[in-house]
C-alpha positions in Angstrom: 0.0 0.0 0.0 1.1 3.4 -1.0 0.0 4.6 2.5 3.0 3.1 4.0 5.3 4.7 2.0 7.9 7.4 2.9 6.9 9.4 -0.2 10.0 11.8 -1.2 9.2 15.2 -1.9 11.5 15.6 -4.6 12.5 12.8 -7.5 14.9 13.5 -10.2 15.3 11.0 -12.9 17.9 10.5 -15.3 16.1 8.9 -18.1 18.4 6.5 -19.8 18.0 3.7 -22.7 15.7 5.3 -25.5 18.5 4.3 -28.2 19.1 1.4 -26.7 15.7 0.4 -27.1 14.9 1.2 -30.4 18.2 -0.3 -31.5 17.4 -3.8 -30.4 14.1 -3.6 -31.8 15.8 -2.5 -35.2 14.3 0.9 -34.9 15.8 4.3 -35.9 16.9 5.9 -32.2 14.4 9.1 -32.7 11.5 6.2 -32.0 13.2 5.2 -29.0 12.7 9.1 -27.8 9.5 9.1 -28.7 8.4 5.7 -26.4 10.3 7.5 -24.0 8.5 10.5 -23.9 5.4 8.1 -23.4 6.6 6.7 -20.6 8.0 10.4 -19.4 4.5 11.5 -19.7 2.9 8.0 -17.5 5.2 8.9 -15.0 4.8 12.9 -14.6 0.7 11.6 -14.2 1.7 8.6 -11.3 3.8 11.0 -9.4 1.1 13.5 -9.3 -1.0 10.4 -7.7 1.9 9.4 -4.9 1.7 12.7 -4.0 5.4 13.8 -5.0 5.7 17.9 -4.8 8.5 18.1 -7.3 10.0 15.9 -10.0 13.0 17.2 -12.2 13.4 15.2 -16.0 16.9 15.0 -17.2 15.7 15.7 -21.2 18.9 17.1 -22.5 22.5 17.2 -21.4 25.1 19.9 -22.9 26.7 16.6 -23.9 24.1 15.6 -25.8 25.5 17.9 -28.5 28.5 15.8 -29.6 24.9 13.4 -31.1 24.4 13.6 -34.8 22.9 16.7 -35.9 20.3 14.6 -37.1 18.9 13.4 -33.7 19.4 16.6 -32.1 17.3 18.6 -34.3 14.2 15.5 -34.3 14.9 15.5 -30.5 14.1 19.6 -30.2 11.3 18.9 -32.6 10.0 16.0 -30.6 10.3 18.1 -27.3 8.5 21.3 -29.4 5.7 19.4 -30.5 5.0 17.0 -27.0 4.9 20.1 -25.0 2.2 22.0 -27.0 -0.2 19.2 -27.5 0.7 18.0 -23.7 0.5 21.3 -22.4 -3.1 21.4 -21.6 -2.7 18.4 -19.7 -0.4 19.4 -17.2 -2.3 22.0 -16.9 -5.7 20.4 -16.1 -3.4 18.4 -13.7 -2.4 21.8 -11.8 1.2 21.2 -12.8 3.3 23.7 -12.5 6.4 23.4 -15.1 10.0 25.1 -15.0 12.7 24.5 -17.6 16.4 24.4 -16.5 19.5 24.7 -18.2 20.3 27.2 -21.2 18.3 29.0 -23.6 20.8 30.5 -25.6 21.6 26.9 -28.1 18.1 26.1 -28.6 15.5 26.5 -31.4 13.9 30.4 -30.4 10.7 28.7 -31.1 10.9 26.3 -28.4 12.3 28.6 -26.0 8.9 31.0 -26.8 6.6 28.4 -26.1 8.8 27.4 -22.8 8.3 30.9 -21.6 5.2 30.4 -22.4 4.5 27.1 -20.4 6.4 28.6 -17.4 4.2 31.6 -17.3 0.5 30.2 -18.0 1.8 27.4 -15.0 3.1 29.7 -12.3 0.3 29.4 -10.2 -0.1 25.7 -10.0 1.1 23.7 -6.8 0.1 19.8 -7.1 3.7 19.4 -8.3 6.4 21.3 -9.9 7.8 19.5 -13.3 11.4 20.9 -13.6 12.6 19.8 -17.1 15.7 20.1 -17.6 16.9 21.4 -21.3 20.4 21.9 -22.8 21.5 21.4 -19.0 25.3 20.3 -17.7 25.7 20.7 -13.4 29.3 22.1 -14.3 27.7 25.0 -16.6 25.2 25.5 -13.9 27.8 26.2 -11.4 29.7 28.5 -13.7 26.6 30.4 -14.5 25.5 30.7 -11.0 29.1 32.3 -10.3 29.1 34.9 -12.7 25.5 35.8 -11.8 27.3 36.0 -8.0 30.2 38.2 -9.4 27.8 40.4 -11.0 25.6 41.1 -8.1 28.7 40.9 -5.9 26.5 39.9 -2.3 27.7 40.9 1.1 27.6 37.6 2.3 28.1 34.2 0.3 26.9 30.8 1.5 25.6 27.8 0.6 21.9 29.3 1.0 23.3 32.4 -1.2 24.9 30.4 -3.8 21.7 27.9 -4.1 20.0 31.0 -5.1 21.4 31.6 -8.2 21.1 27.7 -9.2 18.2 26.4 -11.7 16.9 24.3 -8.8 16.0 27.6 -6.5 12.3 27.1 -6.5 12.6 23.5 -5.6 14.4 22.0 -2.8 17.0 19.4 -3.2 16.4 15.7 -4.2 15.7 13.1 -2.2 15.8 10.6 -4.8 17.4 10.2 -8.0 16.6 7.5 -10.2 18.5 6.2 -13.6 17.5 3.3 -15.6 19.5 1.4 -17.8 22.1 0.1 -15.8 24.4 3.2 -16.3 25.6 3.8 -12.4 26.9 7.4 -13.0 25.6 10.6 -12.9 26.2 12.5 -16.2 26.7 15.9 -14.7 23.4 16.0 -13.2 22.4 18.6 -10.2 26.1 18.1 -8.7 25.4 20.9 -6.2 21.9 19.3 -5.7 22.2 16.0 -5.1 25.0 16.2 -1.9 22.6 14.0 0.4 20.4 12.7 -2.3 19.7 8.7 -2.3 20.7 6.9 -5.6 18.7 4.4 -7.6 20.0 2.4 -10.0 17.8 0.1 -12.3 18.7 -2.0 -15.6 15.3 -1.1 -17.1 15.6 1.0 -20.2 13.5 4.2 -19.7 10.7 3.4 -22.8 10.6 0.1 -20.5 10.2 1.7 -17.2 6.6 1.3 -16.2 4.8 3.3 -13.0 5.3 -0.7 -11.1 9.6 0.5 -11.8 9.0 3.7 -10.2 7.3 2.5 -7.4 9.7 -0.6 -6.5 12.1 2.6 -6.3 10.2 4.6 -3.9 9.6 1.2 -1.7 13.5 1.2 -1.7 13.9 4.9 -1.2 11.4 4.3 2.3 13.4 1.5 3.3 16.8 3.6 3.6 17.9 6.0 6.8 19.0 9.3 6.0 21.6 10.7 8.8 22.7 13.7 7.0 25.8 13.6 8.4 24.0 13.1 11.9 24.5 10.1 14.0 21.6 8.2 14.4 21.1 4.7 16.5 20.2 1.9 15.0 
């Protein structure tokens, strides 16, 4: 029973496998993005249900450049097009949705209707969807510096600093899930995720079904966090 749960407040997800996928099925890898957006979709929905307050997707690295140009640009469009006819959606299920990462790479189109999602959202509170977009944790860092130089603050600490991160609005993972056996963390939230609790799965992500995401959770409510703290067993 879900009841019995310790239900995180915050899950990030590193959503791994979609080329895997459609490469064993002898599929071009833009239709393994496009089951995985499926399953992306399922998932925002279930959380929604478990009563999660935030949940951050891991959509697209600053690595994910070095792909071929042909996969990037079908990824953008895939992204473009799923968040206007999904939009409604998340809407109707009072989620509020923030992108993270940088604007400045992307198609302007997509950045208009992100602005646009962002601003028509801003006032829902069932759970906040950060997405994260042409995002690295090392370029977050270095941009959240030079936003600190600029301003030049009269005191700098760890809550100043997580100020000027993408993550400001939401608090710090509890969870972070990655499927497909990969047991790294791709330059993910590395200023987030100091006290976060790792999940590793071999699942591929267009495999991962809302039974995968809650056998994580159950492990997630099984663990003691100590923070640092000692605590007796």
């Amino acid at each position: 029973m879900t009841d019995e749960l310790k239900i995180p407040s915050h899950v990030a997800i590193i959503m791994d496998g979609n080329g895997r996928w459609a490469r064993r099925r002898g599929l071009p890898r833009v239709m393994g993005h496009y089951q995985g957006a499926q399953v992306a979709e399922d998932i925002v929905e279930y959380a929604t249900e478990l009563g999660i307050r935030h949940l951050t997707l891991y959509a697209f690295s600053t690595e994910n450049w070095n792909r071929p140009k042909e996969e990037v640009e079908a990824l953008f469009k895939l992204l473009e097009d799923y968040l206007r006819n999904k939009k409604q959606k998340l809407y109707d299920l009072k989620i509020r949705v923030r992108f993270i990462g940088r604007r400045d790479r992307i198609p302007k189109t997509l950045v208009e209707l992100m602005k646009q999602i962002e601003e028509e959202s801003k006032h829902f509170n069932r759970l906040t969807l950060n997405l994260a977009i042409d995002y690295g944790g090392r370029d977050e860092i270095l941009r959240a510096v030079r936003k600190l130089l600029k301003d030049n603050p009269k005191v700098i600490n760890e809550e100043t600093f997580s100020q000027y991160l993408d993550l400001s609005c939401s608090p710090d993972p509890d969870l972070l899930i990655r499927t497909a056996g990969e047991k790294r963390i791709s330059n993910f939230l590395l200023w987030n995720i100091a006290y976060t609790e790792f999940y590793f799965t071999d699942t591929l992500w267009p495999d991962f079904t809302r039974e995968e995401f809650l056998k994580a959770i159950k492990d997630f409510s099984k663990r003691k966090r100590k923070f640092g703290r000692v605590i007796d067993e």
